[in-house]
MARGU-317023 format. One record per residue (C-alpha): residue number from 1; residue in one letter; x, y, z negated. Coordinates in pm, whole numbers. Layout:
<rec><pos>NUM</pos><code>a</code><east>X</east><north>Y</north><up>Z</up></rec>
...
// end
This chain:
<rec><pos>1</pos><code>x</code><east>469</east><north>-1969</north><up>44</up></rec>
<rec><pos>2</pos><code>x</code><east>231</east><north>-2086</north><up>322</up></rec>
<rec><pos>3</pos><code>x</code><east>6</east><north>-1908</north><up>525</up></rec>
<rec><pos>4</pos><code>x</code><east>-298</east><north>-1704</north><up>316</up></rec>
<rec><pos>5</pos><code>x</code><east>-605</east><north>-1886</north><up>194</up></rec>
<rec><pos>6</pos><code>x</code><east>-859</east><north>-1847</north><up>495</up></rec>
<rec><pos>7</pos><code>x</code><east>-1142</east><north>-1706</north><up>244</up></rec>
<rec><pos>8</pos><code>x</code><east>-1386</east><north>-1428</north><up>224</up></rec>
<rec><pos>9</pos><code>x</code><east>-1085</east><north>-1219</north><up>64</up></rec>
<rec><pos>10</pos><code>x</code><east>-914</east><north>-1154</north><up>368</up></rec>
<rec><pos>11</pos><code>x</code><east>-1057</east><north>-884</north><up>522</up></rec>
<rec><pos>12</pos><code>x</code><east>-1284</east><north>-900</north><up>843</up></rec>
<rec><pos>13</pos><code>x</code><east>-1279</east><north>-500</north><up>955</up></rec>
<rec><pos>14</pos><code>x</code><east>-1011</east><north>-272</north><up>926</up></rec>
<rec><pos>15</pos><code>x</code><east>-1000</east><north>89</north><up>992</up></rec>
<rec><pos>16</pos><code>x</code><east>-1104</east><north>257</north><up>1316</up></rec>
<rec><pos>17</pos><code>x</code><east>-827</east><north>519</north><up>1449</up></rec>
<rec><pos>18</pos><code>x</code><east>-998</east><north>857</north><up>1600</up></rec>
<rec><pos>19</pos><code>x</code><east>-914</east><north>722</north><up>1945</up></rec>
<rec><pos>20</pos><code>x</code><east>-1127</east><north>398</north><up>1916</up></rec>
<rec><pos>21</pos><code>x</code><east>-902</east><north>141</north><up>1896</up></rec>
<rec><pos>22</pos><code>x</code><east>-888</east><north>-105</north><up>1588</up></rec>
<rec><pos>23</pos><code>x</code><east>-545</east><north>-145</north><up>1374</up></rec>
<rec><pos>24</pos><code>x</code><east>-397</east><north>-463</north><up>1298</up></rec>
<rec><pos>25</pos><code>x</code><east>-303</east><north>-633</north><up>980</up></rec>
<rec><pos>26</pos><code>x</code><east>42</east><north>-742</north><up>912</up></rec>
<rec><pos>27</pos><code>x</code><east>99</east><north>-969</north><up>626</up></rec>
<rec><pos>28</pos><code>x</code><east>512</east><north>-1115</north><up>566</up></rec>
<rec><pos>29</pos><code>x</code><east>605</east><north>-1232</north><up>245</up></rec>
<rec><pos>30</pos><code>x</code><east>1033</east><north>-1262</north><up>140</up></rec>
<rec><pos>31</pos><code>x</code><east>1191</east><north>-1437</north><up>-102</up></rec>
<rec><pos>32</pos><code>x</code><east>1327</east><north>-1146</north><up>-274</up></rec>
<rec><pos>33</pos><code>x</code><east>1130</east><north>-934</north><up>-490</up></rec>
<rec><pos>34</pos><code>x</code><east>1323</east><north>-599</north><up>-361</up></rec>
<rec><pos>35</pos><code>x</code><east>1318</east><north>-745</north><up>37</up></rec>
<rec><pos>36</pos><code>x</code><east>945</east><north>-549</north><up>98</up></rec>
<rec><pos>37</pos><code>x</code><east>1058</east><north>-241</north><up>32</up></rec>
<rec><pos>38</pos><code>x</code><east>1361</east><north>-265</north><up>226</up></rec>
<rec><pos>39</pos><code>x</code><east>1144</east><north>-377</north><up>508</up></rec>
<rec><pos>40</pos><code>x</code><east>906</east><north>-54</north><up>512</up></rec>
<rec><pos>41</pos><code>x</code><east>1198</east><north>137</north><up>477</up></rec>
<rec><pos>42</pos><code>x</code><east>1307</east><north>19</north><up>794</up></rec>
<rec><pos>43</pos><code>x</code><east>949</east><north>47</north><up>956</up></rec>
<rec><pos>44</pos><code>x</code><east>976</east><north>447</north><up>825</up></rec>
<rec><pos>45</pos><code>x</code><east>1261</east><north>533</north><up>1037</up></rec>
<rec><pos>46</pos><code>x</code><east>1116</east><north>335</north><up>1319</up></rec>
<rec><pos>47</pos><code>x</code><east>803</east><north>541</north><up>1278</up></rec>
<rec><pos>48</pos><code>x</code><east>1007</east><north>867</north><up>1259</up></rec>
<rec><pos>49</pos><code>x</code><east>1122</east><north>732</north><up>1599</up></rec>
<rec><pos>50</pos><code>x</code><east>780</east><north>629</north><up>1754</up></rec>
<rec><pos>51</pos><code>x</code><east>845</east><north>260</north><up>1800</up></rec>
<rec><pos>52</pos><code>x</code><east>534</east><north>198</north><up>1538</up></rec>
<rec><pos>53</pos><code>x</code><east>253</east><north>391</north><up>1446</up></rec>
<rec><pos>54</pos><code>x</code><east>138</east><north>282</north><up>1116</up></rec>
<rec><pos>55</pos><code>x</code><east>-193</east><north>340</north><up>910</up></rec>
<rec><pos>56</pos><code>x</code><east>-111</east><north>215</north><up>616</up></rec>
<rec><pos>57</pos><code>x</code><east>141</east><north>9</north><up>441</up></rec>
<rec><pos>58</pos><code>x</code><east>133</east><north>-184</north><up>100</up></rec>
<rec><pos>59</pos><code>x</code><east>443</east><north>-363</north><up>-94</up></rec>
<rec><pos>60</pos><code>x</code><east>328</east><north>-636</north><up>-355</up></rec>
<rec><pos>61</pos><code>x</code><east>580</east><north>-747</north><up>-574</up></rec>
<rec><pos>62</pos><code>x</code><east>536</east><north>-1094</north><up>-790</up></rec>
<rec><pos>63</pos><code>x</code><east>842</east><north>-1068</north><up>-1105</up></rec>
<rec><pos>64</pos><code>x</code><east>1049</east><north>-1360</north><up>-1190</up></rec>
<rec><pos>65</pos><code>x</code><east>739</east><north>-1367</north><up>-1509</up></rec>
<rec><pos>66</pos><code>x</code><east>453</east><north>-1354</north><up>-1238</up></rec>
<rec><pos>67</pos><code>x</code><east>406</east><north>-983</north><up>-1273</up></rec>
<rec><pos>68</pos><code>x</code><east>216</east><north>-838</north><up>-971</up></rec>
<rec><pos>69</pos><code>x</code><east>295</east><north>-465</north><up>-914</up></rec>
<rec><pos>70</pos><code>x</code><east>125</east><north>-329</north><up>-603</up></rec>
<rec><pos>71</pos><code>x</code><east>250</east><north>18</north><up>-395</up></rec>
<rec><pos>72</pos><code>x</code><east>-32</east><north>187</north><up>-207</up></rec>
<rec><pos>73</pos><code>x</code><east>125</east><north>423</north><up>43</up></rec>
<rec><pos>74</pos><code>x</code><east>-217</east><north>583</north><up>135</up></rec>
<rec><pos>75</pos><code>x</code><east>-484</east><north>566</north><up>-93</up></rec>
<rec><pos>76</pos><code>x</code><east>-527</east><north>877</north><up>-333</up></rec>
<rec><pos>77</pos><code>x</code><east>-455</east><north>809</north><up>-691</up></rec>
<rec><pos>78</pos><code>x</code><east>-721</east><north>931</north><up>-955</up></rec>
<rec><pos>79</pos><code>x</code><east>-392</east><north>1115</north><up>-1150</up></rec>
<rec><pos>80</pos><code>x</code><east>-280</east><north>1305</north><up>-783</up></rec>
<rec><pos>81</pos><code>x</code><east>-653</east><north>1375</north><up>-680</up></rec>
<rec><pos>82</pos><code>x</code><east>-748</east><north>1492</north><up>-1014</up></rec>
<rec><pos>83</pos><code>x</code><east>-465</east><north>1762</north><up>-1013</up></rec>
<rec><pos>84</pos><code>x</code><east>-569</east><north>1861</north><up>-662</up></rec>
<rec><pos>85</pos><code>x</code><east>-942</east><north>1915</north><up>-818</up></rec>
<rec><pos>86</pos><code>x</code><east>-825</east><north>2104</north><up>-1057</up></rec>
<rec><pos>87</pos><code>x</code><east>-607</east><north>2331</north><up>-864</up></rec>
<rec><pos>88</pos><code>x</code><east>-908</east><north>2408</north><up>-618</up></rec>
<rec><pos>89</pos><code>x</code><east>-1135</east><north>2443</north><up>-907</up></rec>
<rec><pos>90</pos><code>x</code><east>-925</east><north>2741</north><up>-1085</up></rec>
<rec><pos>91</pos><code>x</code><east>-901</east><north>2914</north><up>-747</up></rec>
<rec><pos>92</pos><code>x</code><east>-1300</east><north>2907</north><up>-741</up></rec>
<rec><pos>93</pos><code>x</code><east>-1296</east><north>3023</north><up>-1098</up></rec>
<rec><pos>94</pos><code>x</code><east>-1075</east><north>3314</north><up>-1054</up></rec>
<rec><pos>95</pos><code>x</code><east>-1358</east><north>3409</north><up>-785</up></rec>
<rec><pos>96</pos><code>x</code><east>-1616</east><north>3446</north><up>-1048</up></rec>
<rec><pos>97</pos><code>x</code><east>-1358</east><north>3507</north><up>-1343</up></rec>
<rec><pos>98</pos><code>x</code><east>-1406</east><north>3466</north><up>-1751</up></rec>
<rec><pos>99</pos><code>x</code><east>-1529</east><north>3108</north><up>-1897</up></rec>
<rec><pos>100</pos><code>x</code><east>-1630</east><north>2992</north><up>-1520</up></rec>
<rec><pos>101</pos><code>x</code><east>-1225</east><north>2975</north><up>-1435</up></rec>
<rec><pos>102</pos><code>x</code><east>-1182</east><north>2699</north><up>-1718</up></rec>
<rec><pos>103</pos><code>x</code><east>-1527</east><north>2509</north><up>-1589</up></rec>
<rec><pos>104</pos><code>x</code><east>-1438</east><north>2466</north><up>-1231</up></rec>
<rec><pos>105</pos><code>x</code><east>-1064</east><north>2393</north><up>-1313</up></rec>
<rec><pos>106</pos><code>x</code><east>-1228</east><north>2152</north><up>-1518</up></rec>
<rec><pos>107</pos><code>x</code><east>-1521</east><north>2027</north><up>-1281</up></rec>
<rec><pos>108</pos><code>x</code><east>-1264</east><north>1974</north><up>-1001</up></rec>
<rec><pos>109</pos><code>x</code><east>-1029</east><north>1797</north><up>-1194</up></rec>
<rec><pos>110</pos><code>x</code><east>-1281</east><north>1511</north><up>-1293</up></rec>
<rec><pos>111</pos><code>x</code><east>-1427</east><north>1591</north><up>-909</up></rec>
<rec><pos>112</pos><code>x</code><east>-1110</east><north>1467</north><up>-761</up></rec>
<rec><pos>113</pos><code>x</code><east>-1046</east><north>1206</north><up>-945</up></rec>
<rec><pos>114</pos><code>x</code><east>-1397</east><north>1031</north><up>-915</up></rec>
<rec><pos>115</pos><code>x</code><east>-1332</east><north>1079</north><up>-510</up></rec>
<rec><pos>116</pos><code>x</code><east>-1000</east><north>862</north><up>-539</up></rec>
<rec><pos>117</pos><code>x</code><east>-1139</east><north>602</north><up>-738</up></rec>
<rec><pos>118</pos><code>x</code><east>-1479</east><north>560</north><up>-465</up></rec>
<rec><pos>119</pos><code>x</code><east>-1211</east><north>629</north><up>-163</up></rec>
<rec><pos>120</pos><code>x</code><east>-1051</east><north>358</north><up>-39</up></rec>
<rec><pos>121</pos><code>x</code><east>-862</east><north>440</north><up>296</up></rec>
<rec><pos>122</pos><code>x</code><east>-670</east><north>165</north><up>491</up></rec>
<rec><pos>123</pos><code>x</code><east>-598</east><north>-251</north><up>338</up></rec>
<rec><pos>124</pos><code>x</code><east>-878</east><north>-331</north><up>121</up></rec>
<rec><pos>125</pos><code>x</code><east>-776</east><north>-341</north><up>-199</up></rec>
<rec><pos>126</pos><code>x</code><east>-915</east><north>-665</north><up>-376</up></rec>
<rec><pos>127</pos><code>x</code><east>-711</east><north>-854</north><up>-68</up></rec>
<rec><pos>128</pos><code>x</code><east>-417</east><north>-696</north><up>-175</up></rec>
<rec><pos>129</pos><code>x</code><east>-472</east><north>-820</north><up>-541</up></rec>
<rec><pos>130</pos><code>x</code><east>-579</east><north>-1117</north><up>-392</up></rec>
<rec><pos>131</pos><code>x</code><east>-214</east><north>-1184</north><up>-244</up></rec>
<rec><pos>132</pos><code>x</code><east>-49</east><north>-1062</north><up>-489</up></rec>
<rec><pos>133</pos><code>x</code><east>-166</east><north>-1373</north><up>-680</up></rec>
<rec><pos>134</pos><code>x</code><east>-90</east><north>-1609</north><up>-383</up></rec>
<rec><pos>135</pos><code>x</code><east>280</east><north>-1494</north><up>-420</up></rec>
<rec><pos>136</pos><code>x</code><east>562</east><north>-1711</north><up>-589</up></rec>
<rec><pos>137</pos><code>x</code><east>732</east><north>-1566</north><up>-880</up></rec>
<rec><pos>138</pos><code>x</code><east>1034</east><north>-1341</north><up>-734</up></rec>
<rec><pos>139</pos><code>x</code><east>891</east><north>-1290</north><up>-383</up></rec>
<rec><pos>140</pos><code>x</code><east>725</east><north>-971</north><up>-252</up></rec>
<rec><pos>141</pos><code>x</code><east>491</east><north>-912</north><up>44</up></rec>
<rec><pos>142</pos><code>x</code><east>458</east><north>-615</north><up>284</up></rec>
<rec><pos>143</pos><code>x</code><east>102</east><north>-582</north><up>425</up></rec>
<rec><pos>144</pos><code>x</code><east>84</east><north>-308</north><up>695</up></rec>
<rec><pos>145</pos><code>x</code><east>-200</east><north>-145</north><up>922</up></rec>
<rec><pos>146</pos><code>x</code><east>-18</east><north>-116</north><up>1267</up></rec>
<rec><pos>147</pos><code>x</code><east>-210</east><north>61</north><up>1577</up></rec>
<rec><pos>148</pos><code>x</code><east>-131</east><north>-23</north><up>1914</up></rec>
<rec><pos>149</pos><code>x</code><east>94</east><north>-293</north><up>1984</up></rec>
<rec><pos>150</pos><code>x</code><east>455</east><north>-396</north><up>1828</up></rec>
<rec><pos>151</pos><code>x</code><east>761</east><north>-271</north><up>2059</up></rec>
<rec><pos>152</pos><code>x</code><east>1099</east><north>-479</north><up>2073</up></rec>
<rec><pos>153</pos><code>x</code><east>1316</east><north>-202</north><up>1851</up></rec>
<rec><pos>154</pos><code>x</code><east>1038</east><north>-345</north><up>1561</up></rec>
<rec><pos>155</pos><code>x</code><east>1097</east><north>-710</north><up>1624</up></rec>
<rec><pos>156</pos><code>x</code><east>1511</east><north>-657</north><up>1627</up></rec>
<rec><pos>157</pos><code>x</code><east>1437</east><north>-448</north><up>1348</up></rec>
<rec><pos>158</pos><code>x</code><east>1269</east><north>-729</north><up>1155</up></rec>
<rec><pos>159</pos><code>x</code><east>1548</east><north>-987</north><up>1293</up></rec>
<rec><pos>160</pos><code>x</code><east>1791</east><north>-848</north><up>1014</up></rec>
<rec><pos>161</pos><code>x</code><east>1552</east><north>-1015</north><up>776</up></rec>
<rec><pos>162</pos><code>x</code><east>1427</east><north>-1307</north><up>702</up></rec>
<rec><pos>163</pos><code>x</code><east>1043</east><north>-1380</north><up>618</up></rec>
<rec><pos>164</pos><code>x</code><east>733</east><north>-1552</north><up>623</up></rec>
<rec><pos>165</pos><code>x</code><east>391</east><north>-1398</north><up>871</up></rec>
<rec><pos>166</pos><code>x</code><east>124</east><north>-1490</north><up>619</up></rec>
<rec><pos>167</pos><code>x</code><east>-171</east><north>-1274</north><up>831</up></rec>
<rec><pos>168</pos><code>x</code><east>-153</east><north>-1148</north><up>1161</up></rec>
<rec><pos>169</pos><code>x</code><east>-473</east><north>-992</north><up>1365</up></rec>
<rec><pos>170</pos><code>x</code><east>-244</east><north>-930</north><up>1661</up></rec>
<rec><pos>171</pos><code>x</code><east>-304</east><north>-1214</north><up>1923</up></rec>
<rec><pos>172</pos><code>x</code><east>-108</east><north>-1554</north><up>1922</up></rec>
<rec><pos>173</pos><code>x</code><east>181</east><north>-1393</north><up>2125</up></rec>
<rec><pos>174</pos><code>x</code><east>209</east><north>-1117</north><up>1903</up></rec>
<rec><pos>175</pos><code>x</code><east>185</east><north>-1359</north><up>1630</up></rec>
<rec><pos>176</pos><code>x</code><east>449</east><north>-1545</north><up>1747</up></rec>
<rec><pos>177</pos><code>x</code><east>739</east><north>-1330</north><up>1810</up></rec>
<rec><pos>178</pos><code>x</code><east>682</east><north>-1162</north><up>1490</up></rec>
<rec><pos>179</pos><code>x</code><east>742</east><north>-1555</north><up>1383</up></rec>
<rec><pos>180</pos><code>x</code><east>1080</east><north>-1558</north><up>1572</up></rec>
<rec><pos>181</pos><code>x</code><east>1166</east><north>-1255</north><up>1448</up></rec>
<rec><pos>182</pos><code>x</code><east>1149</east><north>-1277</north><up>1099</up></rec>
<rec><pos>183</pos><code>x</code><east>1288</east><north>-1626</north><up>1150</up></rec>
<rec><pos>184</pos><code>x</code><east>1635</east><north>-1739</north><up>995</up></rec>
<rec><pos>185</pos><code>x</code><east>1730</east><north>-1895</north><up>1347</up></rec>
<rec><pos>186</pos><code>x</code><east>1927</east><north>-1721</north><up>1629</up></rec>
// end
């Protein structure tokens, strides 16, 4: 797979942390479909550690049949918020008591899961549908939001596997040592 499409698609702005600064994009595709996952994996414990502070991360599978199957790590899900709605609803209905309590369970149920469908925190979703349709068939793609710059414990970390930078917003540099990294040579 080459680089993405340079298109309207790929998005221009990305989050802006509390302390100002802007996260970058990440974008490597592998040839396995499972490979993603065992990257963020990886990233996890090196975030438990604070070698990289990420803001969100996204695995995008493509199936052997050209199945895309996308995993948001951040953004709410209607199902999650809607439970959450409802839970703060009852808690104002036992407040007033009687028919209310089923009404606001009710009301915040359908509440919270309106707010995750208009929320969209971190990658920008149609992008990440969008690559999941650049992907071959039985390749996957981890797209991450990284603040702050990438330390050398990430880039040995990424040395174990081999992949493809399809988007980077880091600087050339950057750019290319996560390319020498992920590369099969040694």
């Amino acid at each position: 797979m080459t680089d993405l499409p340079a298109s309207d698609a790929v998005p221009a702005e990305v989050s802006v942390p509390v302390d100002g600064e802007v996260d970058h994009i990440i974008g490597v595709s592998f040839d396995k479909v499972t490979r993603a996952e065992e990257v963020l994996l990886a990233l996890v414990h090196l975030q438990q550690e604070g070698e990289i502070a990420m803001s969100d991360a996204v695995v995008v599978l493509k199936d052997d049949d050209g199945k895309v199957r996308i995993q948001q790590t951040i953004d709410p899900t209607p199902g999650r918020s809607a439970l959450t709605g409802s839970i703060w609803g009852m808690l104002v209905g036992m407040l007033f008591g009687g028919p209310v309590f089923l009404a606001a369970a009710a009301a915040g149920a359908g509440g919270g899961a309106l707010m995750a469908k208009l929320i969209d925190l971190g990658l920008d979703d149609a992008w990440v549908k969008d690559v999941g349709h650049w992907l071959d068939p039985g390749t996957s793609a981890l797209l991450i939001l990284v603040a702050a710059d990438v330390r050398p414990a990430v880039l040995a970390e990424l040395g174990r596997y081999e992949g493809d930078v399809l988007y980077c917003t880091f600087p050339d540099a950057v750019r290319q040592e996560l390319e020498r990294a992920l590369s099969d040579e040694d």
